[in-house]
C-alpha positions in Angstrom: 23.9 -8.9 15.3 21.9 -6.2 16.5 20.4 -5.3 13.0 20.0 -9.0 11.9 17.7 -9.7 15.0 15.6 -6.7 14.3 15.1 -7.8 10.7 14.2 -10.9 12.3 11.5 -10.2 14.2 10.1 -7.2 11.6 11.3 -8.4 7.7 10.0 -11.7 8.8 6.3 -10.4 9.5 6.1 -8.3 6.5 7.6 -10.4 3.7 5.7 -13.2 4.7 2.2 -10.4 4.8 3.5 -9.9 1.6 4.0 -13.2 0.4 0.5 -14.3 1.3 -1.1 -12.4 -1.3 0.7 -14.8 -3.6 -1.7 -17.8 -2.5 -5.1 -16.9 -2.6 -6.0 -17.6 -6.3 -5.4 -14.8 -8.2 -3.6 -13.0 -5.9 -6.4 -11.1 -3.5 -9.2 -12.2 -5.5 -11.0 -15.7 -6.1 -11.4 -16.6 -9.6 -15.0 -15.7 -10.0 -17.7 -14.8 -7.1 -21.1 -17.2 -7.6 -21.6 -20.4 -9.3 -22.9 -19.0 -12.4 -19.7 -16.8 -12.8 -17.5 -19.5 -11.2 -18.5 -21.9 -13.8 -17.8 -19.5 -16.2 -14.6 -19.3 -15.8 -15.1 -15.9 -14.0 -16.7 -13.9 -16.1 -19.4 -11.6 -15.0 -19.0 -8.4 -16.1 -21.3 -8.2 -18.6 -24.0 -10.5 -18.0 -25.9 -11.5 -15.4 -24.7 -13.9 -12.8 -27.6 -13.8 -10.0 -27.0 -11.2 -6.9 -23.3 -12.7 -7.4 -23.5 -9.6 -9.5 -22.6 -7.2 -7.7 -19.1 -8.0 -6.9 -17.8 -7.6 -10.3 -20.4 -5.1 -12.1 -23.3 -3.9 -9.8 -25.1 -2.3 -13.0 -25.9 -6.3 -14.2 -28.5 -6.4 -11.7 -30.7 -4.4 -14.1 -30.7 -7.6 -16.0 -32.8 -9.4 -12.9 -36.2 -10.1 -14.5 -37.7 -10.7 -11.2 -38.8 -8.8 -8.5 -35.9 -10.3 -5.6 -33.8 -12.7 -5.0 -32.1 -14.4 -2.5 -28.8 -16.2 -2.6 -27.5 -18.8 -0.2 -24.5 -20.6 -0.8 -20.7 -21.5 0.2 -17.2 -21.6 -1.0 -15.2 -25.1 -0.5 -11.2 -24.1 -1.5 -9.1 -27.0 -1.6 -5.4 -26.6 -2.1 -2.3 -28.8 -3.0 1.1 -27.0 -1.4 4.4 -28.2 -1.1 8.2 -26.8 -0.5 10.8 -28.7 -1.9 14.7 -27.6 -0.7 16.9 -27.4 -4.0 19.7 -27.9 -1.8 19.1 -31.3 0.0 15.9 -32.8 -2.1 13.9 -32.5 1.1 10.3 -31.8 0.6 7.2 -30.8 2.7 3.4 -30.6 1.3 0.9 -28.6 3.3 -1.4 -30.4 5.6 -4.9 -30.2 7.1 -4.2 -31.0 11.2 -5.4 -28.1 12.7 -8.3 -25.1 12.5 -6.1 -22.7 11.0 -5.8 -24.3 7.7 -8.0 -25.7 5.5 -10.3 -27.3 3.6 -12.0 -23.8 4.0 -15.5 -23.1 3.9 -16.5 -19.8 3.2 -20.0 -18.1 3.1 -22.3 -16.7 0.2 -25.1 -14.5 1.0 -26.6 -11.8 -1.0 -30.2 -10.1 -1.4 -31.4 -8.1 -4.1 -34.9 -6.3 -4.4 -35.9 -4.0 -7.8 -37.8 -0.7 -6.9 -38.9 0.8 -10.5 -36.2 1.0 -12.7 -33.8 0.7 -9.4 -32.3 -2.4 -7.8 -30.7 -2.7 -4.2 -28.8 -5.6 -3.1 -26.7 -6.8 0.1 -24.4 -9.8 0.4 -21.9 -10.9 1.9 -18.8 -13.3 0.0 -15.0 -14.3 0.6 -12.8 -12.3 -1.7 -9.8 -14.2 -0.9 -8.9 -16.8 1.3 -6.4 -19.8 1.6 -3.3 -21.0 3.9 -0.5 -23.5 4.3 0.7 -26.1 7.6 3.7 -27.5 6.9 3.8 -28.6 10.8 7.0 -28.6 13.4 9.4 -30.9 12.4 10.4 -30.0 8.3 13.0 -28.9 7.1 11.6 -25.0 7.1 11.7 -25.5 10.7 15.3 -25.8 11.1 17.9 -22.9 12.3 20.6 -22.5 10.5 24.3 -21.2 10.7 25.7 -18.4 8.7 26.4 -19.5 5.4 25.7 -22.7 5.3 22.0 -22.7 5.4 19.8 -25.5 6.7 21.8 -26.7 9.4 21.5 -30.4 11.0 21.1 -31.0 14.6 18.8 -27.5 14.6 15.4 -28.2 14.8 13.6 -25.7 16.6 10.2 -27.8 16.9 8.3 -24.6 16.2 5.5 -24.4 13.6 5.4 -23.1 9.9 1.4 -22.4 8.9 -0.1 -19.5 7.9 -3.8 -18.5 6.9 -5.5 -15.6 5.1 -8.8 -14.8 5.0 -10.7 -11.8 3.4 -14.3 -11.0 3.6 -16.1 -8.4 0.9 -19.5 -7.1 2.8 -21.3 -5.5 -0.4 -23.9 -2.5 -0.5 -25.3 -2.2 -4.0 -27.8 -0.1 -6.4 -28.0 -0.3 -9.8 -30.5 1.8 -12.0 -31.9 1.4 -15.5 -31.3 4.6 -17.2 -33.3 3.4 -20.4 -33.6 0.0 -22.3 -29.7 -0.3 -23.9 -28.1 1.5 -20.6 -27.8 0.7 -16.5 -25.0 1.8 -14.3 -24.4 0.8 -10.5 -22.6 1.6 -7.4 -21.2 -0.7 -4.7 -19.5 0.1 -1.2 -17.8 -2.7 0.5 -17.2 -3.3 3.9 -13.8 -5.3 4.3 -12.5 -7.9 7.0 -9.3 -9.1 6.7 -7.7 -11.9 9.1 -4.1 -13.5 9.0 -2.9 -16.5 11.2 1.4 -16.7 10.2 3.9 -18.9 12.0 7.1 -18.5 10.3 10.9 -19.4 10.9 13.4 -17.0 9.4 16.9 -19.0 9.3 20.0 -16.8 10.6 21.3 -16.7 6.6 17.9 -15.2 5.5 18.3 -12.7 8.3 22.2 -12.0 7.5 21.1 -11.0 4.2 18.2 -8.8 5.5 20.8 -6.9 7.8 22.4 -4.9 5.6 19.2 -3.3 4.1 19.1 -0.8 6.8 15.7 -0.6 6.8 14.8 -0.8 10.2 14.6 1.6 13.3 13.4 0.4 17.6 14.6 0.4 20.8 14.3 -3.9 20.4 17.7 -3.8 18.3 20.5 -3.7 21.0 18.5 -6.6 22.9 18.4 -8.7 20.2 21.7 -8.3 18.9 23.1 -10.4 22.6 22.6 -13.7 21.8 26.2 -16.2 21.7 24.9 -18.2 18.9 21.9 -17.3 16.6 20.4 -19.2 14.4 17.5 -18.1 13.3 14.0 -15.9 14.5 10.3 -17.2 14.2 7.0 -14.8 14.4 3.8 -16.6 15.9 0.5 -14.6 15.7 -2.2 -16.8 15.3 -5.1 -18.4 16.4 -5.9 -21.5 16.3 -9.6 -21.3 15.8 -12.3 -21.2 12.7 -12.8 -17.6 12.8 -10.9 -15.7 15.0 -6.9 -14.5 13.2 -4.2 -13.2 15.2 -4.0 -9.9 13.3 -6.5 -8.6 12.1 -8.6 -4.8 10.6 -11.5 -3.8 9.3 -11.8 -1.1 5.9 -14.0 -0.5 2.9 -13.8 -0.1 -1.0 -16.3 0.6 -4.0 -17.2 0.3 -7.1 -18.5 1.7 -10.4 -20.3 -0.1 -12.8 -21.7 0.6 -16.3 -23.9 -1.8 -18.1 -24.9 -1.2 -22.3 -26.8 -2.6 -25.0 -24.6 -2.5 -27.9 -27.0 -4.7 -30.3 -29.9 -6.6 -29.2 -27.7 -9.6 -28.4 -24.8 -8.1 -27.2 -23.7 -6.3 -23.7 -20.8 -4.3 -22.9 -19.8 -3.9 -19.4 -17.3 -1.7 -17.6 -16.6 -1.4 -13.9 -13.7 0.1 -11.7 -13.1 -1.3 -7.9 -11.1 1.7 -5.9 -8.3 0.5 -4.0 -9.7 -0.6 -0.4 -8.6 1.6 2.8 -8.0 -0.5 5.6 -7.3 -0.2 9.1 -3.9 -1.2 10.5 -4.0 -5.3 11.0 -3.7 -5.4 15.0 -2.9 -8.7 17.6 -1.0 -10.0 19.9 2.1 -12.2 19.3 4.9 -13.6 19.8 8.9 -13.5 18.4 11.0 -16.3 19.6 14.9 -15.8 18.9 16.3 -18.8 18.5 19.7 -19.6 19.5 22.0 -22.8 19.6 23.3 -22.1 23.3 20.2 -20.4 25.1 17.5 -21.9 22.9 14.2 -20.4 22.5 13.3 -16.8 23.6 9.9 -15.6 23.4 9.3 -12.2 23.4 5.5 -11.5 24.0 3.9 -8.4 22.0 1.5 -6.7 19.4 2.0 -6.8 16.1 1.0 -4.2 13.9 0.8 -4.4 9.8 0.0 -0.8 7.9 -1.8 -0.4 4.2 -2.1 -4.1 3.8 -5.1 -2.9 0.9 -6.7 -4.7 -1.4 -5.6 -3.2 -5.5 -7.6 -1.1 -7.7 -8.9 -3.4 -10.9 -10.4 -2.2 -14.0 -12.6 -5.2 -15.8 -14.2 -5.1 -19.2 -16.5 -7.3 -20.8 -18.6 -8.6 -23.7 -21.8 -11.0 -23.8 -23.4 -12.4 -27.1 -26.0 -14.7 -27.2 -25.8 -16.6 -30.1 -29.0 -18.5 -29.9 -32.3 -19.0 -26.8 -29.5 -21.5 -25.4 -26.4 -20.5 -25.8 -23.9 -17.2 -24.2 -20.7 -17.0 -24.7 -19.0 -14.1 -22.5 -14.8 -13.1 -22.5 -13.6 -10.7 -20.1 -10.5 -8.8 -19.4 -8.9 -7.7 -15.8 -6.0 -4.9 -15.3 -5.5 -5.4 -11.1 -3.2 -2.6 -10.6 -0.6 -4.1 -8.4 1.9 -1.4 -8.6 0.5 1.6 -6.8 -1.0 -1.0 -4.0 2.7 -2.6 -2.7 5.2 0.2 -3.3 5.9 0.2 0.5 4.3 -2.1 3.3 5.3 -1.1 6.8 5.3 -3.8 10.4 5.7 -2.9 13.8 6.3 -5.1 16.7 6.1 -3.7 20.3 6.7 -5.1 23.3 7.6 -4.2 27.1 11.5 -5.4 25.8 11.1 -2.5 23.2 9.7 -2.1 19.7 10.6 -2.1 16.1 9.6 -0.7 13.0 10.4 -1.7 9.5 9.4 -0.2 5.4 10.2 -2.5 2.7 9.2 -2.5 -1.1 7.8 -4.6 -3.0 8.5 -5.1 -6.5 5.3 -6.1 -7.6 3.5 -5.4 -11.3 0.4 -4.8 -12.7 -1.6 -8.3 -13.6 -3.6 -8.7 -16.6 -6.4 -11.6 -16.3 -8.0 -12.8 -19.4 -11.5 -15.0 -19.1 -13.4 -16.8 -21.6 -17.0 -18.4 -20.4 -19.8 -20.2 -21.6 -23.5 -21.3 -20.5 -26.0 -23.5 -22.4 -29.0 -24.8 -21.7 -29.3 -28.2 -22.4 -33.4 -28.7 -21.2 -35.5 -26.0 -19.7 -34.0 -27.3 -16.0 -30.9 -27.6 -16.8 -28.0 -25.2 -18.1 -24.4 -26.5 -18.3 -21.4 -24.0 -18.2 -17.9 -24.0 -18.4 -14.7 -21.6 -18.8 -11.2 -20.7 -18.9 -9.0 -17.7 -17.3 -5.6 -16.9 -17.1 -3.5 -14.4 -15.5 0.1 -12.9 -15.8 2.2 -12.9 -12.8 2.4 -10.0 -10.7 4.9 -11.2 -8.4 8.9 -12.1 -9.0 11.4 -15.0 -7.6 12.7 -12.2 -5.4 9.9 -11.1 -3.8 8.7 -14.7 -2.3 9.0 -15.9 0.5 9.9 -19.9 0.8 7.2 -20.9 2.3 4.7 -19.6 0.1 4.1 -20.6 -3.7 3.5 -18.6 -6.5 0.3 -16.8 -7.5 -2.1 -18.9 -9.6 -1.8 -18.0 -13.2 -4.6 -21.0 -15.0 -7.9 -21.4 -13.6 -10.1 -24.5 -16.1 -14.2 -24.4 -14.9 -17.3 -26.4 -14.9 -20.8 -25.4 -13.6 -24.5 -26.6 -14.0 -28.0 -25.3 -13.0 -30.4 -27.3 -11.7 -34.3 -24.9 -11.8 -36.2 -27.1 -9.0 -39.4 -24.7 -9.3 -40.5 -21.4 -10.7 -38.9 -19.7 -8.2 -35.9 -21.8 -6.6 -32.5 -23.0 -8.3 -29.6 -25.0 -7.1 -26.2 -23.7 -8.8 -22.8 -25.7 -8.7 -19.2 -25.1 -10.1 -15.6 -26.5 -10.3 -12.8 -25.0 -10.6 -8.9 -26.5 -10.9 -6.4 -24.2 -10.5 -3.3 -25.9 -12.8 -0.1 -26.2 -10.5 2.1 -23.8 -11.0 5.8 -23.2 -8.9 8.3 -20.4 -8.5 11.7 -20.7 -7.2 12.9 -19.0 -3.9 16.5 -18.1 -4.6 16.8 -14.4 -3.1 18.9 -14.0 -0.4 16.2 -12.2 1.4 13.6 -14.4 1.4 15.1 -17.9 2.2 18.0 -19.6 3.7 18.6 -22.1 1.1 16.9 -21.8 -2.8 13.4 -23.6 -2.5 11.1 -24.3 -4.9 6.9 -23.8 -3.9 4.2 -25.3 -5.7 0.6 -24.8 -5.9 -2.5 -26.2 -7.2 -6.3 -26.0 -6.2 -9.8 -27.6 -6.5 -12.4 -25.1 -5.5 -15.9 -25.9 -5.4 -19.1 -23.6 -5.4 -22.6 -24.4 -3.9 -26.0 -21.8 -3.7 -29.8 -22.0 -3.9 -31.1 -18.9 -5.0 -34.5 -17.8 -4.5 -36.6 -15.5 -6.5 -39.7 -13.5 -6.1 
């Protein structure tokens, strides 16, 4: 009992940290940053996609043939979630009832000004971002007995929701070593926020006892209770902004832009694994039992190297005509090396607890196709493709959270309302795709999650 409640309280945190990387788009990355690379289908690593440009390749901001520019704009993400119990048929889809989930709105901003052959640039975008509500009364928020899994009669009333949200503050230069070649720099400052209320049933946390994997003073007191069935972690807040943990850290990244033929660009750039701070706030872990009920246990929780993976992207831009570019690119996010080991702490004045788990996650490979015309000297229509291999396995889900995005199918258009101002737009649909929950560690009883999303893209940009 002792071990079971300590894996409560800490497996239950991590693995569902963990889990969360699993829903924004492709994994900790939205699939393309701008309109223009948006619609796209992502690409941008070797052409120019407006001060957008510098997330991806900061050397492409050579390309800028004016003086500045100015980019205002915001992110609409849009998602389709459900859980469905393989066991009993029951199903719950994801809601919108509250400021902790979405539709989420995230912000564009980015400046760019060209000093000789140099170019500077600041901005400011969401990298990731995305949650669930499933709500209080679902089958996920039942307690369950030993083996038998979801039981009846034990709803807890207490919520299942989560949010994540990641924002990429960018410092750029890029600089025009002759006609055919530019290379550029970035350093990113990076926020990360995450709102989880979770319910981890007394079979998950049978399973997770034996792992021995675990160490605190909090494991004798939780290991009292007459008739467990199940622990639930609460740090969130219920607001626009504000997460209940939450750290600040920075990245970088290198970028190479070159002139293979007078048509034809080859791009390069590397972004370093980010460094973050531990993700800090105060929470709350409620054991749950079927004779004593609910008993909240008020305290901090802590989650360590919760970084954002290294990726190497490579691309190629023709322009086939005045009118028309096609542009492919190809992605290698190095998942590996970023979860080997994630480590949560909770403390409290009852006592604390400390837990290292692995992750068995791979390295992704993302593949993206794009292509812009202009249909009149206003207008330029664009559209795309990407796709991704998984990174993540059945086991290492939790069953609340779907699998990562692997098909991403995008339009965009331009609208050029004078010399020097522009309205951009893009659509993106994320094609459903679901994984199956059936490891003893991650869910009480085998649950299949589902996602899909529509993810919309809106900026004026301003040049002078």
């Amino acid at each position: 009992m002792q071990f079971k409640k300590l894996n409560k309280c800490i497996i239950g945190l991590f693995l569902y940290m963990i889990s969360f990387y699993t829903v924004a788009t492709y994994g900790l990355f939205l699939e393309g940053f701008g309109s223009i690379s948006r619609g796209m289908g992502g690409t941008a690593v070797s052409h120019y996609v407006g001060p957008a440009s510098m997330m991806v390749n900061p050397a492409t901001m050579s390309l800028s043939d004016t003086t500045g520019e100015v980019l205002l704009g915001f992110d609409l993400i849009t998602t389709d979630i459900s859980a469905t119990n393989l066991g009993t048929g029951e199903k719950v889809s994801s809601s919108t009832r509250s400021n902790n989930r979405g539709p989420y709105v995230a912000p564009q901003f980015a400046f760019t000004s060209k000093v000789s052959d140099w170019t500077f640039g600041v901005g400011m975008f969401a990298q990731a971002g995305v949650g669930v509500e499933y709500g209080r009364s679902s089958f996920l928020s039942r307690g369950d007995i030993g083996e038998t899994g979801y039981a009846a009669g034990a709803d807890t009333g207490l919520e299942n929701a989560s949010r994540l949200f990641i924002l990429d503050i960018p410092f750029s230069a890029s600089f025009k070593v002759n006609d055919d070649l530019s290379v550029g720099a970035t350093l990113d400052a990076k926020w990360t926020g995450l709102n989880l209320d979770y319910l981890f049933g007394n079979k998950q946390l049978a399973s997770l006892g034996g792992d021995g994997r675990a160490s605190g003073s909090l494991l004798g007191l939780l290991g009292t209770l007459p008739d467990p069935r199940g622990v639930h972690i609460s740090v969130s807040e219920n607001k626009e902004i504000s997460s209940g943990v939450d750290g600040w850290g920075y990245s970088g990244r290198l970028g190479m832009l070159y002139k293979m033929a007078p048509k034809t660009n080859l791009g390069i750039s590397y972004m370093f694994e980010s460094k973050m701070n531990d993700l800090k706030g105060n929470g709350t872990v409620t054991a749950v039992d079927g004779i004593a009920g609910n008993i909240p246990i008020e305290g901090q929780i802590r989650v360590l190297n919760f970084n954002t993976p290294a990726k190497l992207d490579v691309g190629v831009s023709h322009q086939f005509s005045d009118k028309l570019l096609l542009a492919l690119d190809v992605s290698r996010v190095f998942w590996k090396d970023a979860l080997k080991d994630i480590k949560v702490g909770f403390t409290s004045d009852a006592g604390d607890v400390d837990l290292r788990l692995p992750q068995n996650t791979k390295d992704q490979t993302i593949v993206a196709i794009g292509a812009s015309y202009a249909a009149t000297q206003n207008v330029t229509l664009r559209a795309g493709y990407s796709q991704a291999t998984q990174p993540f396995n059945d086991e290492g889900l939790l069953a609340l959270i779907p699998a990562v995005l692997k098909r991403h199918a995008t339009i965009g258009i331009s609208y050029q309302v004078s010399k020097s101002g522009r309205f951009d737009a893009a659509y993106s649909r994320a094609l459903e795709n679901s994984m199956t929950n059936q490891s003893a560690f991650n869910t009480s009883s085998a649950v299949r999650s589902s996602i899909a999303q529509d993810n919309f893209v809106f900026a004026y940009t301003h040049s002078f």
